[in-house]
Steps between C-alpha positions, in 0.01 A plus 500: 500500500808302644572240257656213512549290163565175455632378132809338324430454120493703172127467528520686852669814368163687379359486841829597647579851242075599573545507854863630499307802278244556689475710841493180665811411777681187417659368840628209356513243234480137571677260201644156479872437596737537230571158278766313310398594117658376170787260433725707766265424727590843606246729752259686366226779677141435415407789253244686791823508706710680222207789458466536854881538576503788183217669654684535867244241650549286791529102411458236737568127340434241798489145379125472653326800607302282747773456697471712808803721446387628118173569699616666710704715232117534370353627798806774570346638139171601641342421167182578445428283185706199345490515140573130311597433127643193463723470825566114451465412912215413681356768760362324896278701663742665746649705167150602345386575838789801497349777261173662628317479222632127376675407237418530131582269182560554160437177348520436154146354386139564509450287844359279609628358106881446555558511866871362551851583371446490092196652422589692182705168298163317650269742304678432165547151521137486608381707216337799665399771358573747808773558770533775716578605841294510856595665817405290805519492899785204583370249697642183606339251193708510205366832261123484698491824676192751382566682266487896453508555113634324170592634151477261156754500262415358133755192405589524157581235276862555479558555844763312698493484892819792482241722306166429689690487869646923394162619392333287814767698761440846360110431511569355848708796606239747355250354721683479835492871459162601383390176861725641762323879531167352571665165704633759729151721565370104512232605199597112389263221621741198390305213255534202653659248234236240310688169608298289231715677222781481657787349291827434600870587262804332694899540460609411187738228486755462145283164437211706466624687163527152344298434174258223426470426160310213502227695710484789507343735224659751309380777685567340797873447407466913409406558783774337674783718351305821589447389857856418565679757343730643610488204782587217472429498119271200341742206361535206358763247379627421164775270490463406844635880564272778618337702199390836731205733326504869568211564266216282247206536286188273447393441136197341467651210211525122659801353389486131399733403751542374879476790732881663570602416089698786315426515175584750223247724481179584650266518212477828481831616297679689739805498634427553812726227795432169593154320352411278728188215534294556868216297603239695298647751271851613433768766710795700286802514798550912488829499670686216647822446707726189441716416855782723529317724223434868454145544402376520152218483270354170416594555118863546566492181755326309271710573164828433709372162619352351185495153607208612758256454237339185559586476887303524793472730801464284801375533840794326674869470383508131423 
């Protein structure tokens, strides 16, 4: 088929090297403008656009691809499918009416659970069990279209939304592959989504990665730092200065203390990082970054700022 792929971030890239493998034609890859990155502010491609330029493919950028002129670079294409994974723009009708046979979406989660734009950090902080990836037709409501197939993938306890979101993209990827033969000889009859279980994971915002101590539990609070690593990272103050937490552990000891206190140890004898009283039980900070800071373990944080001991992580910077 004539393929026409639509993707900008790392979690694209699977989708992108299957198709670019297979005996599929790529016409053209679709991907965000280039943006300001880092303290330079300097320009910087979207990863999908660096793989396609190394693999000789034609790029097209337009700042909406509703606008009439990128669909009209669409239609010159002749696609005969649009392939989706994470594009980051929404699609009107007049672009998914283009490709013959529609246009098809990688999405990250098991829909209808997790329609939106976060739906593996939402799985962690929500405490699931599974992730995974469906392909569906696009339509016009936000992640609602039928879909054609989906594939689980296990979320382990250690898993941070870096880790989950590269095993969810290869299973994703995998899956496109083994959908589109039988899409094309239209062998699919498309599920229509169940909208009663339909949940919804929006943008994440900095504010979101804050931690509440005085509510929520300690697995809640590990949960946290898995879903928002390696963005925006979970944080809190000390000091009245951000305290930001790359990585913690719940112990099941309740420390007789307000929820936030640092104390000494944990109970348990080890030297692990940062003891610290939740709402319920207790959380050892893993590795922590002071402002301005390189990352380290909580240990090494913790026996550099002794006068910690006895303080309390805060949920605002008063």
């Amino acid at each position: 088929m004539r393929v026409v792929f639509l993707g900008s971030p790392e979690f694209a890239l699977p989708s992108l090297r299957r198709l670019i493998e297979s005996d599929h034609d790529i016409v053209g890859v679709f991907t965000q403008p280039d943006r300001p990155v880092g303290r330079g502010r300097r320009l910087a491609p979207p990863p999908v656009k660096t793989l396609a330029i190394e693999r000789g493919l034609a790029v097209f950028q337009p700042p909406s691809i509703s606008k009439p002129e990128a669909v009209e670079q669409l239609r010159a294409l002749a696609p005969d499918i649009g392939v989706i994974a994470a594009y980051g723009q929404i699609l009107r009708q007049r672009v998914l009416d283009v490709p013959r046979l529609g246009v098809l979406n990688v999405h990250a989660s098991l829909l209808p659970r997790w329609r939106g734009a976060a739906p593996v950090p939402a799985a962690i902080l929500a405490g699931d069990e599974r992730a995974g990836a469906t392909i569906m037709r696009v339509v016009l409501a936000l992640d609602a279209g039928p879909m054609l197939d989906r594939v689980e993938v296990s979320i382990r306890p250690d898993d941070t939304a870096g880790t989950l979101l590269g095993r969810v993209a290869e299973a994703g990827a995998d899956l496109l592959m083994r959908v589109l033969p039988p899409w094309e000889a239209g062998e699919i009859t498309p599920q229509e989504q169940d909208e009663a279980l339909a949940t919804y994971a929006p943008q994440i915002k900095k504010a979101d990665a804050l931690i509440d101590w005085q509510h929520e539990p300690a697995a809640g609070v590990c949960r946290k730092v898995r879903a928002y690593n390696p963005w925006p990272i979970a944080y809190s103050y000390l000091d009245g200065q951000p305290l930001r937490v790359h990585d913690a552990a719940e112990r099941p000891e309740r420390i007789a203390a307000p929820p936030g206190t640092i104390v000494a140890s944990n109970g348990d004898g080890h030297d692990e990082g940062i003891a610290c009283a939740a709402a319920d039980a207790s959380v050892v900070l893993l590795r922590v970054q002071g402002p301005g800071g390189k990352v380290m373990s909580g240990a090494e944080f913790r026996r550099g700022h002794a006068e910690i001991i006895g303080k309390r992580l805060s949920s605002n910077p008063g």
